[in-house]
N, C-alpha and C positions, 0 to 999 in steps of 0.2 A: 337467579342462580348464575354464578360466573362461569367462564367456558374451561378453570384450569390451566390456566396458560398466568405466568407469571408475566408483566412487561422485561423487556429486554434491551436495556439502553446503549445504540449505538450509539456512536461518536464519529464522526465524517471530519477527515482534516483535509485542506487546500492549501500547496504553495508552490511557488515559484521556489524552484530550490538553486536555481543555475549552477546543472553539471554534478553527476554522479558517476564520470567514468574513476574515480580514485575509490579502491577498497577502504580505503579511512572513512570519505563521507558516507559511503554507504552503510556502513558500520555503525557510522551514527543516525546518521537517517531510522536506522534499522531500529535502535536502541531508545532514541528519541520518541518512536511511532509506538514503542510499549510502552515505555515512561507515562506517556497521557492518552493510553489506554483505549489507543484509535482502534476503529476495529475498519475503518475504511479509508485510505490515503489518495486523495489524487496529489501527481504530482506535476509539474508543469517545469518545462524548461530543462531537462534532463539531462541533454546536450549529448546524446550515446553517440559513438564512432561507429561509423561503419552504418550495416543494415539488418546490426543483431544489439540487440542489449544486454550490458554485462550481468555475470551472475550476481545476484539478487538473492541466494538461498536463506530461511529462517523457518523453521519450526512453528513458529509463532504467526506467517503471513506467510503459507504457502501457497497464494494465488498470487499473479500479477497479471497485468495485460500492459500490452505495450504498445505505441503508436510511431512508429520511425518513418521519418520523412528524407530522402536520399539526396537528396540535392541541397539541402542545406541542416546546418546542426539544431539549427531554433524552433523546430515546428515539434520536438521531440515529447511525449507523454507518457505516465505512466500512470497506473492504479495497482496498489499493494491490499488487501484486503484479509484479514483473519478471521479464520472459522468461526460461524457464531452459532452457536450450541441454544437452540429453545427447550427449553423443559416443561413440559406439563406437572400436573400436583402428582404423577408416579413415579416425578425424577428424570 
């Protein structure tokens, strides 16, 4: 007898994206990560100013975490991640 749980296929994507302080690329970035249906992003090479990272806001991936290194802009990281909903056989 099965446990009721349907599988539920994540998707994990990986890149060097070099540099998301422009609202356009993140825009796409953002747009991009639904398009193929990623449910988890790392990103690598980010390039953020300063010792905050820019807004990143979506509906769709309202988690991030963020790794900023202060002394130079190449150490930068991120991970985007969207809610993943499991269902059992009640819904």
């Amino acid at each position: 007898m099965g446990s009721g749980f349907a599988p539920v296929p994540l998707r994990f994507w990986s890149n060097n994206i070099w540099g998301l302080n422009t609202p356009e690329r993140r825009s796409h970035l953002l747009r991009t990560l639904w398009m193929e249906r990623v449910c988890i992003a790392f990103l690598q090479e980010t390039h953020f100013r300063g010792d905050t990272s820019p807004p990143m806001r979506d509906s769709r991936y309202p988690h991030g975490f963020y790794a900023n290194h202060l002394t130079t802009k190449s150490r930068h990281t991120a991970s985007k991640h969207s809610t993943v909903r499991v269902h059992g056989k009640d819904g």
